[in-house]
PQR file of N, CA, C, O and H, with PARSE charges and radii, in Angstrom:
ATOM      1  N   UNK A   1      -4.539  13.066   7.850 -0.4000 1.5000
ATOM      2  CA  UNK A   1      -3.612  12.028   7.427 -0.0000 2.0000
ATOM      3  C   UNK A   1      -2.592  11.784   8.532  0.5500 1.7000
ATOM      4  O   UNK A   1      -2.087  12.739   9.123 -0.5500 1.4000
ATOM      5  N   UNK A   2      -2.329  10.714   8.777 -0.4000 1.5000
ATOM      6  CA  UNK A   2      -1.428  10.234   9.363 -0.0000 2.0000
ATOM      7  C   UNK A   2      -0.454   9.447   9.259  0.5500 1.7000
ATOM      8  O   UNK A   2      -0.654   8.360   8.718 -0.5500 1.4000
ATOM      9  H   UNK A   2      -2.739   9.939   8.297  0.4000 1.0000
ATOM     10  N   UNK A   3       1.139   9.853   9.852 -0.4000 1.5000
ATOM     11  CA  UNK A   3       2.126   9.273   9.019 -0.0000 2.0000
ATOM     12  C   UNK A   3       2.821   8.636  10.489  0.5500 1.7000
ATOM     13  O   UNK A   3       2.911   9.011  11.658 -0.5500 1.4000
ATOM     14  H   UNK A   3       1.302  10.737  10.291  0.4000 1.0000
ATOM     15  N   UNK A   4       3.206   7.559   9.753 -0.4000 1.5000
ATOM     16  CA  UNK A   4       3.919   6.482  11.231 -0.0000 2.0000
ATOM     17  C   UNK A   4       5.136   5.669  10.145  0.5500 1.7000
ATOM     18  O   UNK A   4       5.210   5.341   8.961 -0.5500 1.4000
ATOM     19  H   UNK A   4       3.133   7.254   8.804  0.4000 1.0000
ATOM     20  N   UNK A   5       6.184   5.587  11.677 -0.4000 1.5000
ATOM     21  CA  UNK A   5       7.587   4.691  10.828 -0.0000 2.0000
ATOM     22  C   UNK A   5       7.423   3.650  11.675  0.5500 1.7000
ATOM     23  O   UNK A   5       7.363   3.737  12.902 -0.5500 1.4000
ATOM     24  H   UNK A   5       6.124   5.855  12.638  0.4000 1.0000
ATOM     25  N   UNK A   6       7.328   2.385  10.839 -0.4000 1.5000
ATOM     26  CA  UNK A   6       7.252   1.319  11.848 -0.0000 2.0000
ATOM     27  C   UNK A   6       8.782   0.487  11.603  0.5500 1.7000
ATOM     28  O   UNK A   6       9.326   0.386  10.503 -0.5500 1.4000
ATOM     29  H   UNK A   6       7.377   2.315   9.843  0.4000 1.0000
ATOM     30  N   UNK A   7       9.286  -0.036  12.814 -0.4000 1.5000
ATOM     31  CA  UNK A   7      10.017  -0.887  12.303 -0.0000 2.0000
ATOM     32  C   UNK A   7       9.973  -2.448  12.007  0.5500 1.7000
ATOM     33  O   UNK A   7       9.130  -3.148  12.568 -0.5500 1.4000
ATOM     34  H   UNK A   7       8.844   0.046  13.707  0.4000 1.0000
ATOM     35  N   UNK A   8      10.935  -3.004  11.078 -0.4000 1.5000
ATOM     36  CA  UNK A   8      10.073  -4.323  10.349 -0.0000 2.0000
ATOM     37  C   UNK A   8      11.297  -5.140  10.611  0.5500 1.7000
ATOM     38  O   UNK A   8      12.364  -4.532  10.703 -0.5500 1.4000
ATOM     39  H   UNK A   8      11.620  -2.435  10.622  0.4000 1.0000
ATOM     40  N   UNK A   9      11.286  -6.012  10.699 -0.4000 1.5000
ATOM     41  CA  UNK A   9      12.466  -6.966  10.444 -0.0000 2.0000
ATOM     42  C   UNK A   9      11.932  -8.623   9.690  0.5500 1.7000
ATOM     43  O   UNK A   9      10.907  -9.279   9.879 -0.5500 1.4000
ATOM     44  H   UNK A   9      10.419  -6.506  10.625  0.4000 1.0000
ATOM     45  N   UNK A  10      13.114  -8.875   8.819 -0.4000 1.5000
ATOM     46  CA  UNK A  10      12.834  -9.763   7.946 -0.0000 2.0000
ATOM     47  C   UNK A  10      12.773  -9.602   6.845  0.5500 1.7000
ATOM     48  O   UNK A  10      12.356 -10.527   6.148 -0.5500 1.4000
ATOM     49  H   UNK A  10      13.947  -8.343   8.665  0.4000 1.0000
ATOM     50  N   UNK A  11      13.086  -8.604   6.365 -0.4000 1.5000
ATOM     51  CA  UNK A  11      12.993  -7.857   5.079 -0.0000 2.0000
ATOM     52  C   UNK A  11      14.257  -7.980   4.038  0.5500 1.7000
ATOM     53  O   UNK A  11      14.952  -6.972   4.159 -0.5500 1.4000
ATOM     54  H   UNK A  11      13.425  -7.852   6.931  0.4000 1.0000
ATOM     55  N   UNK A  12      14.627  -8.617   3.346 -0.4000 1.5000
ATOM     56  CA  UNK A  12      16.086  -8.944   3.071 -0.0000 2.0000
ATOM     57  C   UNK A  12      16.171  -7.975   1.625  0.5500 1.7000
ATOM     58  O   UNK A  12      17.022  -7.085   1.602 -0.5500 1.4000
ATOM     59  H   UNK A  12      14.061  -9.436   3.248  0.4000 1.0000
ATOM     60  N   UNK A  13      15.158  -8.198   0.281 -0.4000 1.5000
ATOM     61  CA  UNK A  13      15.085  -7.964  -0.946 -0.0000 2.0000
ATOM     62  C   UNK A  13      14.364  -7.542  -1.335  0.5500 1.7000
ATOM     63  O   UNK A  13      13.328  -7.324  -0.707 -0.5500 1.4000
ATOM     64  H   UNK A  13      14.467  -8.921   0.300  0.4000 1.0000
ATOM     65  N   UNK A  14      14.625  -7.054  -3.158 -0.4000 1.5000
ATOM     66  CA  UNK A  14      13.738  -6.533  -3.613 -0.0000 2.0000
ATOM     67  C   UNK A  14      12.200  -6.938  -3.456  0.5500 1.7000
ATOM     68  O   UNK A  14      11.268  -6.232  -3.843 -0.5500 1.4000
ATOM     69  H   UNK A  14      15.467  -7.231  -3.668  0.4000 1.0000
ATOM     70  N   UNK A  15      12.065  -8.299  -2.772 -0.4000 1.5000
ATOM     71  CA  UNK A  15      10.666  -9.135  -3.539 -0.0000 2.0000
ATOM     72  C   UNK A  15      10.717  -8.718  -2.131  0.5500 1.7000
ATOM     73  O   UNK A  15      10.209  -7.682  -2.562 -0.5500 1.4000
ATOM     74  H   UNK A  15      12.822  -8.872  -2.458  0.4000 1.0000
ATOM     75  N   UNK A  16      10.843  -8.495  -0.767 -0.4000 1.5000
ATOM     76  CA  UNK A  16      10.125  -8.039   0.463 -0.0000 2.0000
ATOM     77  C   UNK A  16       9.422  -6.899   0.151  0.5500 1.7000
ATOM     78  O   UNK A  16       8.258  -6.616   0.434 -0.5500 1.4000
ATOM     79  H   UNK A  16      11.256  -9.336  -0.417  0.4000 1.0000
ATOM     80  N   UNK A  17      10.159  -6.337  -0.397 -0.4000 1.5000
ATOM     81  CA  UNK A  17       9.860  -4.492  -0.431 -0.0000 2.0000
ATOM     82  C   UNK A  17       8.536  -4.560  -1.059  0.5500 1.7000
ATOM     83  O   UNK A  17       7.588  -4.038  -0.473 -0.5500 1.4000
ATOM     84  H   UNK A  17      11.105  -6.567  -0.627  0.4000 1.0000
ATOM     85  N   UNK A  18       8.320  -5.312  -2.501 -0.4000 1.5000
ATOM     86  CA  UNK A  18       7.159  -5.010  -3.371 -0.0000 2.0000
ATOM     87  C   UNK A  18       5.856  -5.981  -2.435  0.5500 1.7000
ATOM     88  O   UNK A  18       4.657  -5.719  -2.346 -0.5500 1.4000
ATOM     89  H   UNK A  18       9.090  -5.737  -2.976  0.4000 1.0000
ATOM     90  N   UNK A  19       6.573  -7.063  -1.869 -0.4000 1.5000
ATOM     91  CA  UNK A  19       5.227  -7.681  -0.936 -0.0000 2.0000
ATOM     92  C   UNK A  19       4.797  -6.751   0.176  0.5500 1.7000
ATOM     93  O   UNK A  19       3.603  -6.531   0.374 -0.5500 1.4000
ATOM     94  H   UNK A  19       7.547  -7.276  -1.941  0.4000 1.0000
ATOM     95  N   UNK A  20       5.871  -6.136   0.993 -0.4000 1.5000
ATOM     96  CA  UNK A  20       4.922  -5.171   1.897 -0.0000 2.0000
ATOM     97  C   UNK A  20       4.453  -3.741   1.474  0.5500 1.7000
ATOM     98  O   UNK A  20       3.559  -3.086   2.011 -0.5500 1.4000
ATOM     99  H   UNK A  20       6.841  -6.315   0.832  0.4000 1.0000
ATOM    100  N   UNK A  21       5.408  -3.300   0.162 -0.4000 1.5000
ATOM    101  CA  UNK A  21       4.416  -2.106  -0.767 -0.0000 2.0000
ATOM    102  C   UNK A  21       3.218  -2.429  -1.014  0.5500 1.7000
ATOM    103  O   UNK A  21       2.153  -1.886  -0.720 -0.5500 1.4000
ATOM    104  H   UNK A  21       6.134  -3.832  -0.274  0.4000 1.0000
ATOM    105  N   UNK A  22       3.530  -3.601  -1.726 -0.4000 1.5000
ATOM    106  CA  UNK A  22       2.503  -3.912  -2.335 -0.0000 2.0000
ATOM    107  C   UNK A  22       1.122  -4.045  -1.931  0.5500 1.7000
ATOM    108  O   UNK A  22       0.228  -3.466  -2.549 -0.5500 1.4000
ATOM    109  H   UNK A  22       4.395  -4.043  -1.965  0.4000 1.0000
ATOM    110  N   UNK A  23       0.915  -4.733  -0.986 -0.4000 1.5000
ATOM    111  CA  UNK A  23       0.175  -5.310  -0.587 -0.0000 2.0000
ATOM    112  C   UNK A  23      -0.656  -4.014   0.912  0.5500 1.7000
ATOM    113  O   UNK A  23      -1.880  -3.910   0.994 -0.5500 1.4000
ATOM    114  H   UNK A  23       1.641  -5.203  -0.485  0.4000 1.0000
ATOM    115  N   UNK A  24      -0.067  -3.525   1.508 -0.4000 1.5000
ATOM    116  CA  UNK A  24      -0.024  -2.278   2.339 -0.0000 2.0000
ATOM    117  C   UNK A  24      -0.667  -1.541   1.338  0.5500 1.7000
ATOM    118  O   UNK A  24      -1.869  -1.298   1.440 -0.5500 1.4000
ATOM    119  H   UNK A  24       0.927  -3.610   1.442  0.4000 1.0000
ATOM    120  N   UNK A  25      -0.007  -1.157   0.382 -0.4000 1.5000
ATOM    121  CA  UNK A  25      -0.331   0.303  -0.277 -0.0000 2.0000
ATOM    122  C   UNK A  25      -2.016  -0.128  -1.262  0.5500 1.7000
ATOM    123  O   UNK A  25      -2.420   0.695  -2.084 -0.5500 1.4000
ATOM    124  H   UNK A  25       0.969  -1.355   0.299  0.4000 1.0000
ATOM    125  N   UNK A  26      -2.682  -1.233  -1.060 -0.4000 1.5000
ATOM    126  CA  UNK A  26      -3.516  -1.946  -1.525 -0.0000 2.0000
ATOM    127  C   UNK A  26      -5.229  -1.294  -0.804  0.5500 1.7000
ATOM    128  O   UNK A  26      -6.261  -0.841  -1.299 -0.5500 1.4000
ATOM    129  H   UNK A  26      -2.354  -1.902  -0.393  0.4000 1.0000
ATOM    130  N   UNK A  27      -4.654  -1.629   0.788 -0.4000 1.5000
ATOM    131  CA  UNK A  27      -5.565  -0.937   1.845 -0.0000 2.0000
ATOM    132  C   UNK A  27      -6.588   0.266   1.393  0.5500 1.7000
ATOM    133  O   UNK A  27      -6.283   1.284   0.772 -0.5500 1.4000
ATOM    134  H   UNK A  27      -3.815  -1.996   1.190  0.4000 1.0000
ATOM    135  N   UNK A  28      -7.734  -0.079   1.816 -0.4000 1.5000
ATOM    136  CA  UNK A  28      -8.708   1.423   1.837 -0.0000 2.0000
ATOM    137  C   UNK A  28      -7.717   2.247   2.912  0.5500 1.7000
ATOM    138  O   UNK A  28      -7.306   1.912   4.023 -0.5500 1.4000
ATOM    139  H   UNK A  28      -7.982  -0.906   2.321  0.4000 1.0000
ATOM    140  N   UNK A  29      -7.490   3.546   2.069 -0.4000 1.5000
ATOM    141  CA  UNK A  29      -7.377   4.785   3.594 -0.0000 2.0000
ATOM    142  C   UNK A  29      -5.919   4.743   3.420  0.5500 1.7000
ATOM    143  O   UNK A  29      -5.526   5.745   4.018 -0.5500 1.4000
ATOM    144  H   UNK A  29      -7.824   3.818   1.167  0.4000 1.0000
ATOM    145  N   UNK A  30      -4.650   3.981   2.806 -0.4000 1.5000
ATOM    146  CA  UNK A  30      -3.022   3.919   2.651 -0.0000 2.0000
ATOM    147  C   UNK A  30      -3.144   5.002   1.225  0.5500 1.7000
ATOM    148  O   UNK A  30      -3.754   4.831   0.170 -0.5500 1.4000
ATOM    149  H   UNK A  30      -4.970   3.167   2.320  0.4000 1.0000
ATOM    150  N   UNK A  31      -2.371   6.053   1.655 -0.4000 1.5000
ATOM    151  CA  UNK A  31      -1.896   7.042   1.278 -0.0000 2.0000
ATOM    152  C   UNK A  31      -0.621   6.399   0.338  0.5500 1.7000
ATOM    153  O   UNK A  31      -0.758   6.214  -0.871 -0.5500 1.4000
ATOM    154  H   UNK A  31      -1.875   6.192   2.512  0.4000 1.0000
ATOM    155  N   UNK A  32       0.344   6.161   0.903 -0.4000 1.5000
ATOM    156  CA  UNK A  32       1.680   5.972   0.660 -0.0000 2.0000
ATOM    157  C   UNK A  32       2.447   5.189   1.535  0.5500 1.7000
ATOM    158  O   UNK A  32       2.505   5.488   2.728 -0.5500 1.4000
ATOM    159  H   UNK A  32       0.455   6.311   1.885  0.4000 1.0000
ATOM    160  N   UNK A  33       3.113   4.104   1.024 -0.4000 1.5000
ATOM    161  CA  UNK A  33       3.991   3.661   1.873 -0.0000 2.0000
ATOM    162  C   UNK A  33       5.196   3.288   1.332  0.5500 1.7000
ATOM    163  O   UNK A  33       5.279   2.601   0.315 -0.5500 1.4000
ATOM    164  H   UNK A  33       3.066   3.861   0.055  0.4000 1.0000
ATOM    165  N   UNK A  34       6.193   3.728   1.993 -0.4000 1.5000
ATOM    166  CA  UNK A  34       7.636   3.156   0.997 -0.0000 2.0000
ATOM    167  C   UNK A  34       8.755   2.393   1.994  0.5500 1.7000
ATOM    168  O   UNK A  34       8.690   2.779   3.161 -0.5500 1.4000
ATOM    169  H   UNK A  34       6.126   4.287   2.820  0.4000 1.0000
ATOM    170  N   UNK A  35       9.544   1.598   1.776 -0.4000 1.5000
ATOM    171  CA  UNK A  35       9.991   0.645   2.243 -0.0000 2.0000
ATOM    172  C   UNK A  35      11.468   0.726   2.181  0.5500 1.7000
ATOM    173  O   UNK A  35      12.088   0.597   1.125 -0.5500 1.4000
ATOM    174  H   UNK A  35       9.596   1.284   0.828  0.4000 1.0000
ATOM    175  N   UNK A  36      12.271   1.039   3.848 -0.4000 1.5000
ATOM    176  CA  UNK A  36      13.635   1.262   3.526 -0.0000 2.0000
ATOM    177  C   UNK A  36      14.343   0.361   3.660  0.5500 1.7000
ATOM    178  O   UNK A  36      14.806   0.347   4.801 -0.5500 1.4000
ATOM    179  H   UNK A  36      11.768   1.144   4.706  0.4000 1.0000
ATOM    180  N   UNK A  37      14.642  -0.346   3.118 -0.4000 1.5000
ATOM    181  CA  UNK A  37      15.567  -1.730   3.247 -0.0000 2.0000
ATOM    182  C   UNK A  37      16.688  -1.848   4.086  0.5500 1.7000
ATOM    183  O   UNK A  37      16.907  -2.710   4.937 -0.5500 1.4000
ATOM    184  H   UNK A  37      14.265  -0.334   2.192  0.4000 1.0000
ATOM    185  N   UNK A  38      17.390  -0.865   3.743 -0.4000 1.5000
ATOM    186  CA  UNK A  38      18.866  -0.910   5.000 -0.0000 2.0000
ATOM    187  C   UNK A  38      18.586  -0.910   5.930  0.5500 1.7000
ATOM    188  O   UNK A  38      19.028  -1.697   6.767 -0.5500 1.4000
ATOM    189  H   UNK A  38      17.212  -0.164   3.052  0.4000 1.0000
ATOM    190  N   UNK A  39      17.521   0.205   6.207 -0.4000 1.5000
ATOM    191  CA  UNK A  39      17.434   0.306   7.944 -0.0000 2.0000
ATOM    192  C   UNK A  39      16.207  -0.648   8.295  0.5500 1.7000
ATOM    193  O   UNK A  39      16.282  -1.104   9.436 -0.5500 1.4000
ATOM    194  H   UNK A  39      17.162   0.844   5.527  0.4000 1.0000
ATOM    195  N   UNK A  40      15.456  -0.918   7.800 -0.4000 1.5000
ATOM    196  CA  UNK A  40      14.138  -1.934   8.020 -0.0000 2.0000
ATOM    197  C   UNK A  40      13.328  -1.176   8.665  0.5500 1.7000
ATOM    198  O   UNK A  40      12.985  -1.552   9.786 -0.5500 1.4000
ATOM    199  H   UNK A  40      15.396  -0.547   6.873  0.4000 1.0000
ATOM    200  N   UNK A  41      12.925  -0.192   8.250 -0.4000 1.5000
ATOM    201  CA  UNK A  41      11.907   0.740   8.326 -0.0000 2.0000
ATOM    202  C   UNK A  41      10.824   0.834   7.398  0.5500 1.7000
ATOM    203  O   UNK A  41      11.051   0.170   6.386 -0.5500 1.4000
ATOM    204  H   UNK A  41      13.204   0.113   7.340  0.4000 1.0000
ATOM    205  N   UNK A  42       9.606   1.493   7.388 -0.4000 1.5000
ATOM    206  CA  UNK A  42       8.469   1.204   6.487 -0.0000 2.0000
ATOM    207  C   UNK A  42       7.648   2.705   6.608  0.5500 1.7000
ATOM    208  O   UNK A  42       6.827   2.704   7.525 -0.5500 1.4000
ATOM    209  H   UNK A  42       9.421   2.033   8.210  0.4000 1.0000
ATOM    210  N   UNK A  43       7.721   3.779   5.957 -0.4000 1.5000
ATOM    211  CA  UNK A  43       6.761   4.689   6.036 -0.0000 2.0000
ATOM    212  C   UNK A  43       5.433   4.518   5.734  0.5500 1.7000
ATOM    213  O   UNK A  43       5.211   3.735   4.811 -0.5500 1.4000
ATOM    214  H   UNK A  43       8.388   3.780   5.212  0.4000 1.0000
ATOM    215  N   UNK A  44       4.340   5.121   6.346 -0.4000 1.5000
ATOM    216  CA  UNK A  44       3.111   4.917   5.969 -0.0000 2.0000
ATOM    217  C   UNK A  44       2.743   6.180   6.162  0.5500 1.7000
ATOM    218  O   UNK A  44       3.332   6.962   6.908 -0.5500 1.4000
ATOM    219  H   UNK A  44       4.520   5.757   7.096  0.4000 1.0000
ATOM    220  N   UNK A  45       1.339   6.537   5.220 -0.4000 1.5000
ATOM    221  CA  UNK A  45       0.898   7.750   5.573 -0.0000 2.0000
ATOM    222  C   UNK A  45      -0.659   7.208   5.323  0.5500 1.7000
ATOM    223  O   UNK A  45      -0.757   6.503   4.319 -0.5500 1.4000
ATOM    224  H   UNK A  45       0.860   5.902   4.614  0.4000 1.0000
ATOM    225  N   UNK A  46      -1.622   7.374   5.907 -0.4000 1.5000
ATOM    226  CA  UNK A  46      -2.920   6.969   6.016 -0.0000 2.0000
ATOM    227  C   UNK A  46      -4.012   7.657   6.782  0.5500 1.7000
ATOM    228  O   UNK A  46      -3.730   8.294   7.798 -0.5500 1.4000
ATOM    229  H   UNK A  46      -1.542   7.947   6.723  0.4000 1.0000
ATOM    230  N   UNK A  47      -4.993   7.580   6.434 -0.4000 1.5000
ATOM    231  CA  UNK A  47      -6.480   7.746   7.230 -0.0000 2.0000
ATOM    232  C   UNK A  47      -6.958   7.002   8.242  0.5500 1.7000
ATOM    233  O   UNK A  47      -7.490   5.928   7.961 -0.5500 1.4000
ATOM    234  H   UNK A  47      -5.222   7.063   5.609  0.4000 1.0000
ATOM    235  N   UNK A  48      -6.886   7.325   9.279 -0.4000 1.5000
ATOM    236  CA  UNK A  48      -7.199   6.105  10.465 -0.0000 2.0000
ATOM    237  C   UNK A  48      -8.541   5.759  10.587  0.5500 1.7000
ATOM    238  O   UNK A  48      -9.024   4.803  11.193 -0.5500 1.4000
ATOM    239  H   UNK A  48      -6.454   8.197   9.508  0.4000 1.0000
ATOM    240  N   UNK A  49      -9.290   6.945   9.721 -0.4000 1.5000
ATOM    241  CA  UNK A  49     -10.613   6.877   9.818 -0.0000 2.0000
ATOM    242  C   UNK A  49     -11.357   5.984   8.901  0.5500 1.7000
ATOM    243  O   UNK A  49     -12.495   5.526   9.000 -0.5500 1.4000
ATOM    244  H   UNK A  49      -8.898   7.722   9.228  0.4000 1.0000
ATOM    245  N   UNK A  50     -10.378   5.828   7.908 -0.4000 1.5000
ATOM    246  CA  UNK A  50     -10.663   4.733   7.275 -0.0000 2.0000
ATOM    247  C   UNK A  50     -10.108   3.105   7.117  0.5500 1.7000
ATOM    248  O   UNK A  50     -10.789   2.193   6.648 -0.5500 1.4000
ATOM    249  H   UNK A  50      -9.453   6.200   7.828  0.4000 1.0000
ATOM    250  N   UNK A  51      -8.718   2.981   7.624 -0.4000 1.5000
ATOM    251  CA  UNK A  51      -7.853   1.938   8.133 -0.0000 2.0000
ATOM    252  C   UNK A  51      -7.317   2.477   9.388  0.5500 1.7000
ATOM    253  O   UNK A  51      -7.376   3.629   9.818 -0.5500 1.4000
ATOM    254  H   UNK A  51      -8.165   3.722   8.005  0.4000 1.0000
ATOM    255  N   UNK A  52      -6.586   1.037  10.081 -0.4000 1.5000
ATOM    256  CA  UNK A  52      -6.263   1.083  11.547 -0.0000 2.0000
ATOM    257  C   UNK A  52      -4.726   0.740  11.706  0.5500 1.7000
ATOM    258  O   UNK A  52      -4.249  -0.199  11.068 -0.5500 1.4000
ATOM    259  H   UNK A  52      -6.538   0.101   9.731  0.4000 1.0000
ATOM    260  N   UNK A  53      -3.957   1.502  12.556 -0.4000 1.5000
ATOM    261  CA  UNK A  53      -2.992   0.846  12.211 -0.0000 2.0000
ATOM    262  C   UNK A  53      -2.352  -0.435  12.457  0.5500 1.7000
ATOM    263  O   UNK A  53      -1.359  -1.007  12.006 -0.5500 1.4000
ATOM    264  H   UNK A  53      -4.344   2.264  13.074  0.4000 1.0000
ATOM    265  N   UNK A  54      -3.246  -0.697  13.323 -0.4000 1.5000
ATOM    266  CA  UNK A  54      -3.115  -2.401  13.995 -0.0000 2.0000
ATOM    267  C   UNK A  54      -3.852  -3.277  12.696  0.5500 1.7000
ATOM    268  O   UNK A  54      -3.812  -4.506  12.761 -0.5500 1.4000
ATOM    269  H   UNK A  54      -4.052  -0.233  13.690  0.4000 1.0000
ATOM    270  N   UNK A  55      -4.384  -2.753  11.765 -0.4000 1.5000
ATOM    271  CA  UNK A  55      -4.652  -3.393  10.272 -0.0000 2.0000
ATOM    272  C   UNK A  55      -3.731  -3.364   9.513  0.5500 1.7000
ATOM    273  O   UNK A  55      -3.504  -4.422   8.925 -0.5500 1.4000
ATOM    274  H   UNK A  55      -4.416  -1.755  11.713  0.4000 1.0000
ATOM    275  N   UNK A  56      -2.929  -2.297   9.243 -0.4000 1.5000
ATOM    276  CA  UNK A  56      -1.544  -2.001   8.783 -0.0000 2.0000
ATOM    277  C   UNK A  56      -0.875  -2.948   9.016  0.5500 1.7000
ATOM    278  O   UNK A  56      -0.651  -3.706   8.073 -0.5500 1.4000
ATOM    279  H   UNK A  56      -3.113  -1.438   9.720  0.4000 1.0000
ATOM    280  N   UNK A  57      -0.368  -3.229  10.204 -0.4000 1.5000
ATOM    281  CA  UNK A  57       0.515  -3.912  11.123 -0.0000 2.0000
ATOM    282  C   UNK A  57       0.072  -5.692  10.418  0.5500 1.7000
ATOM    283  O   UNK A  57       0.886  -6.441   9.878 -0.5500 1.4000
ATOM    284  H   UNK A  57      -0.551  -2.613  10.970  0.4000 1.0000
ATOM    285  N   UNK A  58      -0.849  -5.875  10.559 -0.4000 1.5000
ATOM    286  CA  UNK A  58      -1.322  -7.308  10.321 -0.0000 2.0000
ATOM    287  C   UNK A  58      -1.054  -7.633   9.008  0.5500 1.7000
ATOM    288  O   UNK A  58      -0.343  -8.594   8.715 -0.5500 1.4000
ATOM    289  H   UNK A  58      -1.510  -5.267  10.998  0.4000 1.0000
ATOM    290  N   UNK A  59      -1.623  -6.828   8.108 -0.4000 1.5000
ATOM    291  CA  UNK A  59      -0.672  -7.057   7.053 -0.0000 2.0000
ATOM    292  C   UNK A  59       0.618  -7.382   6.511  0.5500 1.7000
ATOM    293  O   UNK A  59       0.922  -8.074   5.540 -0.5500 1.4000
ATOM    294  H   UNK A  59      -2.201  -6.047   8.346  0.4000 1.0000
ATOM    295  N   UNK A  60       1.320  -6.736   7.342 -0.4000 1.5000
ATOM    296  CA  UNK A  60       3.339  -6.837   6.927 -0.0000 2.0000
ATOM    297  C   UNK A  60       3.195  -7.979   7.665  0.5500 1.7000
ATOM    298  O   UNK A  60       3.645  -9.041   7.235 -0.5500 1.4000
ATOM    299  H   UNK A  60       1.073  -6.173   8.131  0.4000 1.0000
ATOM    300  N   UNK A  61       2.490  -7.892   8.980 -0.4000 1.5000
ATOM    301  CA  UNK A  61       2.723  -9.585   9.537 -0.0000 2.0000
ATOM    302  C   UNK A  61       2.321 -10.764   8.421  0.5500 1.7000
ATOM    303  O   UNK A  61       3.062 -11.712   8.161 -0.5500 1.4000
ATOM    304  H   UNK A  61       2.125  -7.029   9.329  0.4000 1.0000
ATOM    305  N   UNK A  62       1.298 -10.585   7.942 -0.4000 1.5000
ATOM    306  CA  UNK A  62       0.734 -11.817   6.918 -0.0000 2.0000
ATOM    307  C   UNK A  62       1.474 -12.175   5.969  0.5500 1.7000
ATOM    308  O   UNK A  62       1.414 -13.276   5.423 -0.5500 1.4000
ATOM    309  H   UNK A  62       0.696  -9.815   8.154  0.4000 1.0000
ATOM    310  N   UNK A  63       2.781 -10.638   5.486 -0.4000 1.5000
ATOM    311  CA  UNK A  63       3.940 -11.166   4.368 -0.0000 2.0000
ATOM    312  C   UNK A  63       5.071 -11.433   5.011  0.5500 1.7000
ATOM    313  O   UNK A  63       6.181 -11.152   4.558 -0.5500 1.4000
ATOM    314  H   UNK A  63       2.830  -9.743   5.930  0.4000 1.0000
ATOM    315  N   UNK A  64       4.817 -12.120   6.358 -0.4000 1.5000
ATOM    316  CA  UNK A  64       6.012 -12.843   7.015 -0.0000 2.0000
ATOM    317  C   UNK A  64       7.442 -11.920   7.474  0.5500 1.7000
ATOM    318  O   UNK A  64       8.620 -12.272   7.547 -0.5500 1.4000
ATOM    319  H   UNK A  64       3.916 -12.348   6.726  0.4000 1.0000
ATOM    320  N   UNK A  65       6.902 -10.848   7.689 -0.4000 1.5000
ATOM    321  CA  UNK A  65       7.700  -9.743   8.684 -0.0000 2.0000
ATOM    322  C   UNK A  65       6.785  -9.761  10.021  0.5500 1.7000
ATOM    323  O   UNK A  65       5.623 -10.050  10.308 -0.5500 1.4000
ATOM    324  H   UNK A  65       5.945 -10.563   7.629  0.4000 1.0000
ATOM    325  N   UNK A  66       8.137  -9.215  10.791 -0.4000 1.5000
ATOM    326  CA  UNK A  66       7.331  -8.967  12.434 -0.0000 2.0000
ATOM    327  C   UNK A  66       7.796  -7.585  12.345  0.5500 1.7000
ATOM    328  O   UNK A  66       8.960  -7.277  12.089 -0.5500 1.4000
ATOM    329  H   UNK A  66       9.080  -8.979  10.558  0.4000 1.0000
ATOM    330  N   UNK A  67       6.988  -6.888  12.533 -0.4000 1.5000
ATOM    331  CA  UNK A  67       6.703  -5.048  13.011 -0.0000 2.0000
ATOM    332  C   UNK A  67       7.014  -5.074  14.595  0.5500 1.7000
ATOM    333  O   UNK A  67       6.303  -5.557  15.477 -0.5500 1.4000
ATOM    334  H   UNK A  67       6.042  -7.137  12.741  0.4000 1.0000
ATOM    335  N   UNK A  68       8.381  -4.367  14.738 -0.4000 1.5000
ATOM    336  CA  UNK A  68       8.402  -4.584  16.297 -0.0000 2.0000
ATOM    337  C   UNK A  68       7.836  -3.328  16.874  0.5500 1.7000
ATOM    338  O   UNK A  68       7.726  -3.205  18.094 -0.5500 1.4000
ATOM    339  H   UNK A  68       8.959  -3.975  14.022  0.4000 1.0000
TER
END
């Protein structure tokens, strides 16, 4: 398992948090991911062997955050 903090920006509210939970924690191979709002951070913990994290990444991009 593998755990990465990415940082996110664009993230203002509750309804960010549950779109990039949501939708992240959806993934084959996403363990867990939880979403810190103040700091605009995003934990993930995952299987690389089964997701990528540049798949990860594309995702939060698709709910209109940029992962810097």
């Amino acid at each position: 398992m593998e755990n990465v903090t990415l940082n996110v920006s664009g993230m203002s509210c509750s309804h960010c948090v549950n779109a990039v939970e949501g939708n992240v924690g959806k993934l084959n191979g996403v363990e867990s991911v939880k979403v810190h709002l103040e700091s605009g951070k995003v934990d993930v913990s995952f299987d690389s062997e089964k997701v990528s994290l540049e798949k990860i990444k594309e995702t939060i991009d698709d709910q209109g955050y940029e992962v810097k």
